[in-house]
Structures are given as C-alpha cells and as structure tokens.
C-alpha positions in Angstrom: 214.4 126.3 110.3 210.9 127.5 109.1 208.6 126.7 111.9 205.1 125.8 110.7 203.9 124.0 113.6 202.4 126.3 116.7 204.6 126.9 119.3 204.2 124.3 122.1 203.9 127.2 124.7 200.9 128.7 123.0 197.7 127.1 124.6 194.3 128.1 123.3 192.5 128.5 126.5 193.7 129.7 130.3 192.8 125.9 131.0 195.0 124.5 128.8 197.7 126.7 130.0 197.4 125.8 133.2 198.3 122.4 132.5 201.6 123.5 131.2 205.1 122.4 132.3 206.7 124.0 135.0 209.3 126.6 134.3 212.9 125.8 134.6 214.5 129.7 134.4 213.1 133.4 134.9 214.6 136.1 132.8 214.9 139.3 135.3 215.5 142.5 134.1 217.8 144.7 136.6 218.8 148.4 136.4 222.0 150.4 137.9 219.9 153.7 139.8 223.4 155.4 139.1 223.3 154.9 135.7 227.1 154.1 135.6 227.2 149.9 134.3 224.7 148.8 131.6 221.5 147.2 132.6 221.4 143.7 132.2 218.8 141.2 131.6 219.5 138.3 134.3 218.5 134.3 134.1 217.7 132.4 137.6 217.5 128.8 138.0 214.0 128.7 139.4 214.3 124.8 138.8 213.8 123.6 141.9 215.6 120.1 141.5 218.9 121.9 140.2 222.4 122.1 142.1 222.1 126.0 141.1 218.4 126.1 142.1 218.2 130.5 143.5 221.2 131.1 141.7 221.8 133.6 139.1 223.1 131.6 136.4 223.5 133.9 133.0 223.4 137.3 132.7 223.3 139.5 129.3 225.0 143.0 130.0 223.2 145.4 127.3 225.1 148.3 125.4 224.4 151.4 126.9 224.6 152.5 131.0 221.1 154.7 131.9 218.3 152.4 129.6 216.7 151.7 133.2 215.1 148.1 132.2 211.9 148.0 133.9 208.6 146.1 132.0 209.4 143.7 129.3 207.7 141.3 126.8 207.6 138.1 124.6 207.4 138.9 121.0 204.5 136.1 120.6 202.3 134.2 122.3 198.9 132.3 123.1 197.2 135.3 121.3 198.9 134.2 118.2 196.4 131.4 117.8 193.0 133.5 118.0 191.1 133.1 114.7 190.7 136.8 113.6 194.7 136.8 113.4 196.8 133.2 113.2 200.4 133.5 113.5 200.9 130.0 114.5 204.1 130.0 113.1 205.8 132.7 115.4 207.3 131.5 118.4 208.1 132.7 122.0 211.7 133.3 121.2 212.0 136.8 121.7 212.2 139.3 124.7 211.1 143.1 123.6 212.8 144.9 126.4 212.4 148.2 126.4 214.7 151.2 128.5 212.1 153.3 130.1 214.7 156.5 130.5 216.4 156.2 127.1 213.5 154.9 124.8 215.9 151.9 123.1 214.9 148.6 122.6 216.7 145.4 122.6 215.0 142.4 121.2 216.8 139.4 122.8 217.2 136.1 121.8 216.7 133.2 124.3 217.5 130.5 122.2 218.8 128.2 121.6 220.6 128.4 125.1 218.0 130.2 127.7 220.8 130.5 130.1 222.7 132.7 127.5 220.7 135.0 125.7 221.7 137.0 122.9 221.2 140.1 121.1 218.9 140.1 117.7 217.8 143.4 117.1 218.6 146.7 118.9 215.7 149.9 117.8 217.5 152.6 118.7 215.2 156.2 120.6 215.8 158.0 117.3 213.6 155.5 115.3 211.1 154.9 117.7 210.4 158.7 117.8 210.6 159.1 113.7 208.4 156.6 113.6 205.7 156.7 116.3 206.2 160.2 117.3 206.8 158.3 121.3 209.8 157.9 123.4 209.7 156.6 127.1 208.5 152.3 126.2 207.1 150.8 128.9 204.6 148.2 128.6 205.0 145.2 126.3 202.2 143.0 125.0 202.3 140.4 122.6 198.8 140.6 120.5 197.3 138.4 118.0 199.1 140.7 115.0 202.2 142.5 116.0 203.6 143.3 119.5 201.7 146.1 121.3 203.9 148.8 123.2 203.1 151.4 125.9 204.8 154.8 126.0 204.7 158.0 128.6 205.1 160.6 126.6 207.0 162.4 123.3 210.0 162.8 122.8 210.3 165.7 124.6 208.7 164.7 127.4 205.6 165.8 127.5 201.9 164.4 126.7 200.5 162.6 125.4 201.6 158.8 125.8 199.8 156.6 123.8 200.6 153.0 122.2 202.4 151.8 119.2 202.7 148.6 117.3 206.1 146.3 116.4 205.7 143.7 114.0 206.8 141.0 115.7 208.8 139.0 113.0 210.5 141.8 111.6 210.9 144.0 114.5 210.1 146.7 112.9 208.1 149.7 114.2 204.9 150.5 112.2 203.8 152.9 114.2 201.4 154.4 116.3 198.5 152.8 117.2 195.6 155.7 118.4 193.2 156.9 115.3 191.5 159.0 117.6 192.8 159.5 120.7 189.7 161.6 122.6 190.1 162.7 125.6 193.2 160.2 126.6 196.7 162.4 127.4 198.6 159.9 130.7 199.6 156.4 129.7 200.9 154.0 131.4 200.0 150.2 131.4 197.6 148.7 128.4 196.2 144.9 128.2 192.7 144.1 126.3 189.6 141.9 126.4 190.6 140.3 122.8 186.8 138.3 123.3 184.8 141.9 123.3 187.7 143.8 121.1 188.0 146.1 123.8 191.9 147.8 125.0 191.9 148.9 128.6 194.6 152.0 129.3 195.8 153.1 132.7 198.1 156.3 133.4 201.3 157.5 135.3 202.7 160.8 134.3 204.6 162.3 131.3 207.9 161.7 131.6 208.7 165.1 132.4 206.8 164.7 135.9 208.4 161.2 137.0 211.5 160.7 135.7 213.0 162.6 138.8 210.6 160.9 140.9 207.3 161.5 142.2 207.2 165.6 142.7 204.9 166.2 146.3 202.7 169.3 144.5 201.5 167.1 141.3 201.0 164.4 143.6 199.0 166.5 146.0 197.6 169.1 143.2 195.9 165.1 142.2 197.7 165.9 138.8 199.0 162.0 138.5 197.1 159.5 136.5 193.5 158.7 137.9 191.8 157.6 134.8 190.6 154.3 132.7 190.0 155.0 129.1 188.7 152.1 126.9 189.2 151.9 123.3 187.5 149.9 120.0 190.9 147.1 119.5 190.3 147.1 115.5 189.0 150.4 114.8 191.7 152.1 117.0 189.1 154.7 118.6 188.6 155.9 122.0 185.5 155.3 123.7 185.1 155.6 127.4 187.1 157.4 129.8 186.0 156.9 133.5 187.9 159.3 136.1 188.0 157.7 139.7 188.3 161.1 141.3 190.9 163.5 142.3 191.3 161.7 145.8 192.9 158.5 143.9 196.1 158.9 142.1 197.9 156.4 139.9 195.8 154.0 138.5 198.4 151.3 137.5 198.6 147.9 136.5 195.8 146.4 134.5 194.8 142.6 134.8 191.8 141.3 133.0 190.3 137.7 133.3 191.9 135.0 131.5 188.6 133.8 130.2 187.7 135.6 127.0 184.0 135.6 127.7 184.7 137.5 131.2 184.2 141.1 130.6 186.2 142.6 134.0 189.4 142.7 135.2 191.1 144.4 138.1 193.2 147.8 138.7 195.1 149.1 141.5 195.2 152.8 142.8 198.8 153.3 144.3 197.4 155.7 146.9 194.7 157.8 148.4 195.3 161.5 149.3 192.8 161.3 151.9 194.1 159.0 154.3 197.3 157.2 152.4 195.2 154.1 152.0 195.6 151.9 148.5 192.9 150.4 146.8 191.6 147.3 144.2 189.0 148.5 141.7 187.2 145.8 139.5 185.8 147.0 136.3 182.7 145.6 133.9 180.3 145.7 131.5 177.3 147.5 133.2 174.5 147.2 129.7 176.7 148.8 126.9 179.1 151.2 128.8 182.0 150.2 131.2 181.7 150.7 135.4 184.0 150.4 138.3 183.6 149.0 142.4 186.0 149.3 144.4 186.1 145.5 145.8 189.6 146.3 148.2 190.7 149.1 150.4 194.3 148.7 152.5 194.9 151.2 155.3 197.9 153.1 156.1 199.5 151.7 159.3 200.5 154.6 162.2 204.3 154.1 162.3 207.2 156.5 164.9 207.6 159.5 162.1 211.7 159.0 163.3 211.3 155.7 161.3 209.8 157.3 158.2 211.8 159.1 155.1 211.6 162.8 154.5 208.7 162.6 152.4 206.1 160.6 155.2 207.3 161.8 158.4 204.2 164.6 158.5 201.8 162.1 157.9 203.0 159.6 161.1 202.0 156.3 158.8 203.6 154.0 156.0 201.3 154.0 153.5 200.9 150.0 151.7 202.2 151.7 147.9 200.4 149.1 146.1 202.4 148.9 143.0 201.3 146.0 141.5 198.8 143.2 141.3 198.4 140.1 139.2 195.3 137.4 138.5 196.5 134.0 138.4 195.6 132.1 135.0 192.3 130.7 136.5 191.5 134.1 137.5 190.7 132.5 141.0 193.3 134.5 143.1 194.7 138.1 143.0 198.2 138.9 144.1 198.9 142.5 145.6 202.3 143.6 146.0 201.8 146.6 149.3 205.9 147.9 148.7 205.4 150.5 151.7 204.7 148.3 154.7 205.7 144.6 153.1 203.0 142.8 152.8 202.2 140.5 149.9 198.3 139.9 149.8 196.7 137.1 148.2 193.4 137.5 147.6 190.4 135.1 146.5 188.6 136.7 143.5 186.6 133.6 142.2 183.7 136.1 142.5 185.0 139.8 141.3 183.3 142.0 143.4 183.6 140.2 146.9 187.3 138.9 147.1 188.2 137.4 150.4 192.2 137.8 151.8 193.4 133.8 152.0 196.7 134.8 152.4 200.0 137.1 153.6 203.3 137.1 153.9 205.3 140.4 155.2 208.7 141.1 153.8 211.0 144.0 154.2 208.9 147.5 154.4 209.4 151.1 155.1 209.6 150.6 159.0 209.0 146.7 160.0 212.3 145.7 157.5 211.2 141.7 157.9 213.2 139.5 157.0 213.2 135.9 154.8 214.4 132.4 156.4 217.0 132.5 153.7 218.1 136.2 154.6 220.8 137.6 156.9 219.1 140.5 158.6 216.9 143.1 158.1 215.9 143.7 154.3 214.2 147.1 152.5 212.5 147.5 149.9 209.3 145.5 149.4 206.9 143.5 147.4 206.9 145.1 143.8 206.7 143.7 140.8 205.3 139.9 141.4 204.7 136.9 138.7 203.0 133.9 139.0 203.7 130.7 137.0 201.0 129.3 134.4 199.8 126.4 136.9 199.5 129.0 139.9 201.7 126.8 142.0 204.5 129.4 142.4 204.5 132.9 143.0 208.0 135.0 142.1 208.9 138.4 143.4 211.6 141.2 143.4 211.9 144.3 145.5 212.8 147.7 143.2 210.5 149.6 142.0 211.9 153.3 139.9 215.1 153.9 139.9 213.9 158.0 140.5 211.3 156.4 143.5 213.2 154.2 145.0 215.2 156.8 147.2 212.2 158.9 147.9 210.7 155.7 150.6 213.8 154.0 150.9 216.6 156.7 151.1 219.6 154.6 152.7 218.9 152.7 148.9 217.7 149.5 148.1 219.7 146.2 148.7 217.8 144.0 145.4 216.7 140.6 146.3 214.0 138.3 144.7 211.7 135.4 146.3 209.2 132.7 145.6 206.2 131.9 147.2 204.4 128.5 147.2 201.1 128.6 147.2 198.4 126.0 148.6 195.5 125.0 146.0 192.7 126.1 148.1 194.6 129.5 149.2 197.4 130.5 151.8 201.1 131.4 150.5 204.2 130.4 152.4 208.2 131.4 151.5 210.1 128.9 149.9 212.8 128.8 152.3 215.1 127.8 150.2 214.5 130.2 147.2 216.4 134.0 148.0 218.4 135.5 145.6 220.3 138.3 147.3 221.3 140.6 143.7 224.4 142.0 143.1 224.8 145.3 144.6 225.6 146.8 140.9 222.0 146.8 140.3 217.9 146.3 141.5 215.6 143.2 140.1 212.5 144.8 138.9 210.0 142.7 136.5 210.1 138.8 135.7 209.3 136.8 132.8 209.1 133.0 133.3 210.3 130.7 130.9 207.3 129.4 128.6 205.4 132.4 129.6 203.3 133.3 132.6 200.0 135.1 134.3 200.8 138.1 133.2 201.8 137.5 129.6 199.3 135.2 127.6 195.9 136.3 126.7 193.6 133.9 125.6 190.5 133.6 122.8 188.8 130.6 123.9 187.5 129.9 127.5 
C-alpha cells in the first residue's frame, strides 16, 4: 500500500518528539569477535509491562560470519519532513546496517512484525566500492533526501574515508558524497546542523590502522583522528578543519542540538596522551567560522598495574575510554559512556559551555568489575554505546565496543550484557533493577535503535 500520509514517527520539532509514545522493542545489533556464526540483529522487549520484559525475544541471523555489525540506521525519518526536501511518504521501516569489516549491507525490514525482521535488500562490498570508490560503512544517517553513510577508508584500506549517499526508497547507492574534499583524509562519525546547512565530520583511522586494533606507536606517534572538518550540506565542499592538537586522539561521536536554530553540538576525545584523561569539547559559531571549548575533562584513576591488561600496566591507571556520548532530545542532558573505569556520566548541558555532572552510575570496568542488582557477580566490559528514548525517560546501554579493541582492555574477553537506566526529570539516573539482559555468549551487543526512533537518530528543521 502507497503511503501518502507522513509517517506517525516523524515529528517536526524535538518538542514534538518528545511527546512521542514510549517504545515497546530495541533492535540490537551483535557481533561474533571470532568471526565463526553470522552477526545478527537482535529484538528486546524493553516494554516494561510485558511477561518477556529484558528478554531477547527475536533475533535475525544475517548471511555471512565476519560482517562485524557495529552502527546502524533508519532509512527515514523526522528529516523527511524539512521543506527544502519532503519525503513525507517514506517511512521508518527500514534498518541500513552496515558490516564494518566486510563493507556489506543489509537493509532490514521491521515490519510488519517488529519482533521478526526480515531481509529486503542485501548491497554486497563489491558494489559499494564500484560505486563510491569506499569500503568499511560505518555511520548511518537518515537525511532529508537519501540516507547518508560514513566510511574509513578504500577498498584497500587506506585513506581517505569520506561519505556516500543511498537513496533511501530504492536502496540504491548513488555514490559519493565529497565534491571537494580539502584537507579531510580520517573519517569516522558524520551528523549535520540541517538549520545552517552545515555537516560536521569526526575521524578514527583507515582501516588499515584499526582493524587489528588500536597499534601503541600510531596511538602514541598522535597519528589517530584529532580533527573536526565542517563542510557546505548542498554544495558538498569542505570548509573548516579545526585540529585539537596532537595531545588528543580520537575525536569520536558527534551530537549536535536538537533545535535547528542551535548552532553547537558536542564531541568526545577518547583519550589524552598526556595524562590518559578523556574529554567533552562543545563546538560553535564564533562570527562566521566554527570554534571549540573544552566544557569536560575526566581523569585517569591510579589503579594496582597487577589489575591492569598488557597494554596499561606502565601507566599504573585505567583510563575512563570515553567512547560515546549522546544529548537527550531537549538537548538538556548529555550522557557519557567512560568504558575503562565504568562509569556512566550524566551531565546537565542546558547551558553548552558550563555542564554540571547530575548524575552516575558505575558498572563493570577495567579493574572495579561492578556489578548490576539483576547480575550474578562481577561483570567486564563497560558503558559503550548508550541510547536514550525520545521522551528522555529511559536511558539503554550495552557493553562491547570493537571486536579488534575489545581484547586489548579486556583480555579474559567480554561477557555482552545490556541495561536501562531511569532517569529523574530534574537529573540523577538510577538502574532499573529489573532490566539486565545477560547476551548469549555467541556474540557482544554493541549499538541500539529504539523502536519509533530515538536521541540519536532524528534531526529536526523546526525548533
């Protein structure tokens, strides 16, 4: 049936959205690290007035062992109803999910059973490379006119990463998206200000230099990722790059402000080669050029170098590893996933450049291995990639972060598991205690999409 009616789940403000009903399932995606099952893209009752409330309760086993799931998409959503582009007739039925190590793409269909999704489309590496000149997918954004796609590399693993475009009725791949590129060579996550036409791009590595894991002398040499570049959205041209300094390596995840007419978001920097500390940069319009402040700095914590893996013991201290953050749909609170020691932070960031920390739970960690009310003993891993629902009630959260990393902080292996938080309007966080799902020891949770969408999916054109 021809839908010609907006989807319900597209709202045209972050005020709307957060009105929205609450979810009744999460779609995980989980990986084997030994690359001998296929990955699968899992469904969790996260409703929470269901008999199978925590439970697993569909599962979609994809084609191919070794894909490595790891950041996935919608193939439409709130964006679809900004007025330079209107596709209100698409609808959040599809999941892009991309395999980071193998570069193939499944586009999944959720409906019109959630709990068993299907297979549409599967774009196989060999035309994403023909057609893009890219391999390595790993961030997915739906956009106003197509679906928007990270990549690391080419296909032979080297620079430079770069974004392409899917059409997102078709599926097809169009192509790549840079016309001039400048100065930009590391990719790694992409999101946009769609009210000032402006795409924000963080960086990693080429594939060449993580895929094995994070190599000590490029991480020390200050070779990893320690740029912003901002680019013209409709002319496709490069036009700031601003370098945070050799002492900062891997600028990651990228969260703008929900509100359109907010020019400034928020980026993490996984780790400082000074002292191990992580940090929280906010950037801004500063007159007609882009700035950063660092707004958040998070020590290293002294820890017994017997307790630490090979890689740490020298330095006598878990570093937090912030590996992800996310902004809430009212852009009032910031989440900060700290996978080295535990912690999940929750920050208030009503004003940008003085955010005050309302709230913290510890959970597993390098060396304190806390547990959950719901948990049986110790657990590893820690905070990582971390969702929150459109009405900011509930906060979701897995423990795996690359296959290739994962081993290098946590070398006995990760045991997956994924929790929710619930969060008190005026700030604090607290464990649900009756939300743990311990994953099957086959393979590791890493990202979440929430049924309906979420914080880190929808961008907005009206305030």
């Amino acid at each position: 049936m021809v839908q010609w009616t907006p989807d319900p789940t597209f709202y045209p403000s972050p005020r709307l959205a957060a009105k929205a009903p609450a979810e009744t399932v999460a779609f995980v995606a989980a990986f084997d690290p030994e690359r001998k099952v296929p990955d699968a893209l899992a469904v969790v009752d996260v409703d929470s007035k269901s008999k199978s409330y925590s439970k697993i309760v569909g599962q979609l086993d994809l084609k191919h062992p070794g894909d490595e799931l790891h950041h996935f998409g919608w193939n439409a959503c709130s964006s679809c109803l900004c007025p330079n582009a209107p596709h209100p007739h698409v609808e959040r039925r599809y999941l892009i999910v991309p395999g980071l190590r193998s570069s193939r793409i499944y586009v999944i269909d959720t409906k019109p059973d959630p709990r068993n999704p299907k297979f549409h489309k599967i774009i196989e590496p060999e035309e994403l490379i023909e057609t893009t000149g890219y391999s390595r997918p790993h961030t997915v954004h739906c956009g106003p006119d197509g679906i928007y796609v990270s990549a690391l590399g080419n296909a032979e693993g080297d620079d430079p990463g770069g974004v392409f475009l899917i059409d997102h009725e078709t599926f097809e791949v169009l192509g790549r998206w840079e016309v001039e590129r400048g100065p930009q060579r590391l990719a790694y996550d992409m999101w946009w200000h769609l009210g000032y036409d402006t795409v924000v791009t963080s960086e990693w590595g080429t594939p060449n230099t993580v895929e094995n894991g994070l190599v000590p002398e490029i991480l020390l040499g200050a070779n990893y990722g320690r740029r912003l570049h901002f680019w013209d959205l409709h002319k496709r041209k490069h036009l700031q790059e601003i370098d945070f300094g050799p002492e900062y390596q891997l600028v990651f995840e990228l969260r703008p402000a929900h509100d359109p007419t907010k020019a400034y978001g928020f980026v993490n920097a996984v780790i400082s080669l000074k002292d191990l500390s992580a940090s929280i940069w906010t950037w801004y319009r500063d007159g007609d050029k882009w700035a950063v402040k660092k707004i958040i700095e998070i020590p290293a914590e002294p820890a017994d170098p017997d307790l630490l893996p090979p890689l740490l013991k020298g330095f006598k201290a878990v570093p937090p590893l912030v590996t992800d953050i996310d902004l809430s749909v009212d852009d009032r609170f910031l989440y900060v996933s700290c996978w080295g020691t535990g912690d999940l932070l929750q920050y208030d960031v009503s004003d940008p450049f003085a955010p005050k920390l309302v709230g913290k739970v510890r959970i597993g960690g390098i060396v304190s291995r806390a547990t959950h009310p719901a948990a049986n003993g110790h657990l590893n891993g820690g905070p990582q990639m971390v969702e929150i629902s459109r009405d900011g009630k509930r906060v979701y959260f897995t423990n795996s972060l690359y296959g290739a990393v994962d081993p290098q902080f946590y070398p006995e292996g990760i045991d997956g598991w994924m929790v929710k938080l619930d969060v008190d309007p005026g700030g604090g966080i607290a464990f649900d205690p009756k939300f743990f799902v311990e994953w099957p020891k086959s393979h590791r949770p890493h990202q979440i999409r929430l049924e309906g969408g979420d914080s880190s999916s929808d961008s907005y054109c009206y305030p």
